[in-house]
VEXDREN-2710 file (C-alpha; in Angstrom, 1 decimal):
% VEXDREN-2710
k/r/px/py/pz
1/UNK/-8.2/-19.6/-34.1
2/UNK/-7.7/-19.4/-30.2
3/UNK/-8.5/-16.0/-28.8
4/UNK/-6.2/-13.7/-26.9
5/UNK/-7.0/-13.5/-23.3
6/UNK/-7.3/-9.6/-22.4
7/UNK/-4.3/-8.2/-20.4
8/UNK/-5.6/-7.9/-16.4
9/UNK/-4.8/-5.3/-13.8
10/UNK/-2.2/-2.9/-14.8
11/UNK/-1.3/-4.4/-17.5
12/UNK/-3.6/-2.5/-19.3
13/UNK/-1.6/0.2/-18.9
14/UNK/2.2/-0.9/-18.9
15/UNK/4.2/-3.2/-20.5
16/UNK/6.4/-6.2/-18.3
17/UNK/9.4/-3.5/-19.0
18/UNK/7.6/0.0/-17.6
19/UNK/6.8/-2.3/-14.9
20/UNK/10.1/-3.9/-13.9
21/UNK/11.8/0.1/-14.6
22/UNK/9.7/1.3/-12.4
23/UNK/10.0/-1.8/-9.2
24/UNK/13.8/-1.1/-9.8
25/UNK/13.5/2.5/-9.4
26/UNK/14.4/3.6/-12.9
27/UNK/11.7/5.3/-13.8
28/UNK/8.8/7.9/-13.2
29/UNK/5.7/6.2/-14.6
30/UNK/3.5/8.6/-16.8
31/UNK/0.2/9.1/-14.9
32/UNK/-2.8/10.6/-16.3
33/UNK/-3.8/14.4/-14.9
34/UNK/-7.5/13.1/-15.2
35/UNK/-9.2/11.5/-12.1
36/UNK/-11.8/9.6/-12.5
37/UNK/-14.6/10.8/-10.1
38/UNK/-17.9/10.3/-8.3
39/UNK/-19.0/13.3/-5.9
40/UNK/-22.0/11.3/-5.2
41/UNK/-19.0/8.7/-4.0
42/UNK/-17.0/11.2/-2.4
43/UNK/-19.6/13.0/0.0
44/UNK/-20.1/9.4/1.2
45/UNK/-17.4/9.3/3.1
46/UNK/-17.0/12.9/3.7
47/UNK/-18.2/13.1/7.5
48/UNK/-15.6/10.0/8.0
49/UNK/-12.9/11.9/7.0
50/UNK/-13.9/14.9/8.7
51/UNK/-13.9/12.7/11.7
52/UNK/-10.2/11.2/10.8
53/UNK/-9.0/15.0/10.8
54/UNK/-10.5/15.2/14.2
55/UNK/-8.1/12.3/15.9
56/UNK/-5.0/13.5/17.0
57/UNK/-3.4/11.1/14.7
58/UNK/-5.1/12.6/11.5
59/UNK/-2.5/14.4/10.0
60/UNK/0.1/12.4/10.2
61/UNK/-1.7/9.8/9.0
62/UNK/-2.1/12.1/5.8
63/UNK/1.4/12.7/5.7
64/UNK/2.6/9.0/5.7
65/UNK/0.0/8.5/3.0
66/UNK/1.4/11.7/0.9
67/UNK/4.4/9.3/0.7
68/UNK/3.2/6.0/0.3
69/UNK/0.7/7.1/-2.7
70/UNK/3.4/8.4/-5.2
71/UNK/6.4/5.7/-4.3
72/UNK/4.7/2.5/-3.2
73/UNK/1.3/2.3/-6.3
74/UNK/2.0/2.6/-9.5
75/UNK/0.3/5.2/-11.7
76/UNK/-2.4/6.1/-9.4
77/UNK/-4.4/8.6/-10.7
78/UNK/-4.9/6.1/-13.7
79/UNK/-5.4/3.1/-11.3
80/UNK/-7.2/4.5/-8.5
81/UNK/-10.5/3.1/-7.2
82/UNK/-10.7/0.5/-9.8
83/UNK/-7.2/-1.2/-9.2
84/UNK/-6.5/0.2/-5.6
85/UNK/-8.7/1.8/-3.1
86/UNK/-8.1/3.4/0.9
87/UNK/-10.3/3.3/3.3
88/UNK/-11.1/6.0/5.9
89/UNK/-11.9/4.7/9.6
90/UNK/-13.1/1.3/8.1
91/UNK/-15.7/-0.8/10.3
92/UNK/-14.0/-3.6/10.8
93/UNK/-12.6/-5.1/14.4
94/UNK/-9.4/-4.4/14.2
95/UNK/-10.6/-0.6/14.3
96/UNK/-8.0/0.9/11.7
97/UNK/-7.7/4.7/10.7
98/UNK/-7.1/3.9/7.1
99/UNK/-6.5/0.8/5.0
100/UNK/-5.1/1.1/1.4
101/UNK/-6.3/-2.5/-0.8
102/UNK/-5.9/-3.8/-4.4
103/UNK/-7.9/-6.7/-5.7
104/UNK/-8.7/-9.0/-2.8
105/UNK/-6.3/-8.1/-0.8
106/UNK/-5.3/-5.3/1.8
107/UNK/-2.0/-3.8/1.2
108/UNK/-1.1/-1.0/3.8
109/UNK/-2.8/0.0/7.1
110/UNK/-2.2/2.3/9.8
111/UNK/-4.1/2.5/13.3
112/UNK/-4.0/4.6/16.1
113/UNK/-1.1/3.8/18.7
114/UNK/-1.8/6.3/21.7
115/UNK/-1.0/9.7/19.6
116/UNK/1.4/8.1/17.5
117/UNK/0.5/5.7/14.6
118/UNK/1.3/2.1/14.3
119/UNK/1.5/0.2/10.7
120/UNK/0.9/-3.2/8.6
121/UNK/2.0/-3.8/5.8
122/UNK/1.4/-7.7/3.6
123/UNK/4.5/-8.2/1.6
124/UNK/5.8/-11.3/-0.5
125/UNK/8.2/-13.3/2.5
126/UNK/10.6/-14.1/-0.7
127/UNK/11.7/-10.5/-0.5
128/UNK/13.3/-10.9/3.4
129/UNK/14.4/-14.0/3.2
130/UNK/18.8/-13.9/2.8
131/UNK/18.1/-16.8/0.0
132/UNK/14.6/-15.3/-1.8
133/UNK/13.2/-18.1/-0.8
134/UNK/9.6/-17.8/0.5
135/UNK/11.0/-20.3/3.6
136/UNK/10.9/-18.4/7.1
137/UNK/13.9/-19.9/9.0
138/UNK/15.6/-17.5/6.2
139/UNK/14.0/-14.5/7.2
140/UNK/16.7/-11.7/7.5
141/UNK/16.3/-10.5/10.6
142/UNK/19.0/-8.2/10.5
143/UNK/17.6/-6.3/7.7
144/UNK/14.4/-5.8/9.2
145/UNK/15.7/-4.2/12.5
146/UNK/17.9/-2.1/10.5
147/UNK/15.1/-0.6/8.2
148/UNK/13.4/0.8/11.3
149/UNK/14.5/3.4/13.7
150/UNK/14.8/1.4/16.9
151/UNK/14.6/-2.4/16.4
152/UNK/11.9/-2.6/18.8
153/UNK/9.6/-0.7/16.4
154/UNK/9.1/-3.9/14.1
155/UNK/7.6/-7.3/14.4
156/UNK/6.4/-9.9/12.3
157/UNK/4.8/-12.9/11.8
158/UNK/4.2/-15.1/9.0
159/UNK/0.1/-15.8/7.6
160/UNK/-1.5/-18.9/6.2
161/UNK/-0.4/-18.5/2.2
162/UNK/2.1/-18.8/-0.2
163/UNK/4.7/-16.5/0.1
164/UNK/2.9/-14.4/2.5
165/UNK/4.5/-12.0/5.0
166/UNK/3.3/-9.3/7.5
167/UNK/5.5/-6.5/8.8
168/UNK/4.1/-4.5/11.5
169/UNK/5.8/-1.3/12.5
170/UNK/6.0/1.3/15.4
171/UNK/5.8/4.9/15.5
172/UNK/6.1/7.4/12.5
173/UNK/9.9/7.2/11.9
174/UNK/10.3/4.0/11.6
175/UNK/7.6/4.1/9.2
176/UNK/8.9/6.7/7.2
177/UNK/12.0/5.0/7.2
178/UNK/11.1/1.7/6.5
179/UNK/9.4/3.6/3.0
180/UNK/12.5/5.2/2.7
181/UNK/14.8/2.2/2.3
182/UNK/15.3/0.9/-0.9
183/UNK/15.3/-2.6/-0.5
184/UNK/11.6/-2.2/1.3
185/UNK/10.3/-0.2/-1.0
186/UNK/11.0/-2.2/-3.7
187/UNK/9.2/-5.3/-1.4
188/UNK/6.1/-3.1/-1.0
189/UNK/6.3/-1.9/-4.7
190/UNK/6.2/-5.5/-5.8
191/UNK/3.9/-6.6/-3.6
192/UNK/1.4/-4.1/-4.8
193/UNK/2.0/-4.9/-8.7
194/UNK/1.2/-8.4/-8.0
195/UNK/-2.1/-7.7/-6.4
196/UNK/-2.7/-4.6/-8.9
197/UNK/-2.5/-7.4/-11.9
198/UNK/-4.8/-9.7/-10.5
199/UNK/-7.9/-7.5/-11.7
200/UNK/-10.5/-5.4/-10.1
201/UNK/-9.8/-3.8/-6.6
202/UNK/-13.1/-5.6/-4.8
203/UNK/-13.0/-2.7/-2.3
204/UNK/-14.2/-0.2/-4.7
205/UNK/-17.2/0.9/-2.9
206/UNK/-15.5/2.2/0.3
207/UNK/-13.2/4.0/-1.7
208/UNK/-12.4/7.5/0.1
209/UNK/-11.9/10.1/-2.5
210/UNK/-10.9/12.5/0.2
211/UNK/-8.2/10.9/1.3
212/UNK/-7.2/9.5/-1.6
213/UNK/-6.6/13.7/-2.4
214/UNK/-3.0/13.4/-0.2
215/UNK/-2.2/10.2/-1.8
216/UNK/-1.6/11.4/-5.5
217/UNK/1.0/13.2/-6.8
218/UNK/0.2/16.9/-8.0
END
């Protein structure tokens, strides 16, 4: 008798239809109340996030991630660390403030732009083409200016990769309003499931516990 491969990712946790409900909008997932928690984890990164609270972006930063935790990963108090993961003032050269992965792969970042913030997000080019084709002379460019408060808030360029896409984003409106739009959020929400499913989050050990605080629902 074969044996039945073990579900990966999220689908642990949710069925193909919970999943689909909740990329169209139709649904509030049910989360646990439980986190799943190291303090010897969490004071690791304490003095970083002290030190994020310290930049005069800091609570902004918070604030966009207050959003983006709820709408844009999919029952995160269940998933978090071990499916997702966020960063606080990651050593890496690009120098960002936070980064928010899943499985291989980095999701969401913001970085410092003056006192503003500035964002990236990786999406799946198939969800801003005007065909759903991942082919980049489609790219609806119209769309994109339109999320954003001013069109000169977003660029973008296209990576090395299947269906890969990278939206970069100016200033705290036209990040919030990018979130906001449905058609977006339903790109990052997808986006997010695909990586989610793919297995472990790889990042688990930088994991910030204090910032992942503003990123889940109360």
């Amino acid at each position: 008798m074969a044996k039945t491969s073990r579900p990966t990712g999220v689908r642990q946790f949710l069925s193909p239809d919970q999943q689909q409900e909740w990329l169209d909008g139709k649904t509030d997932l049910p989360d646990t109340a439980e986190r799943s928690e190291s303090l010897e984890h969490r004071f690791k990164y304490a003095a970083r996030f002290e030190k994020l609270l310290r930049r005069p972006q800091g609570r902004e930063v918070l604030a966009l991630l207050k959003l983006y935790g709820p709408a844009c990963i999919p029952i995160p108090r269940r998933t978090e660390r071990f499916y997702w993961s966020v960063s606080c003032l990651p050593s890496t050269s690009d120098k960002p403030l936070v980064r928010v992965n899943a499985s291989w792969m980095e999701l969401f970042t913001l970085y410092a732009d003056g006192e503003d913030v500035r964002a990236r997000f990786i999406l799946h080019l198939s969800d801003f083409t005007t065909d759903g084709s991942a082919t980049p002379n489609q790219l609806d460019e119209a769309f994109l200016e339109q999320s954003v408060a001013t069109p000169e808030d977003v660029s973008w360029f296209f990576p090395s990769g299947p269906d890969m896409f990278i939206v970069k984003l100016r200033g705290t409106a036209s990040i919030r309003q990018f979130m906001a739009n449905p058609r977006a959020l339903r790109a990052i929400r997808t986006f997010n499931l695909t990586h989610m499913n793919r297995g472990r989050n790889a990042y688990q050990a930088s994991h910030s516990y204090s910032v992942a605080d503003y990123m889940l629902p109360d």
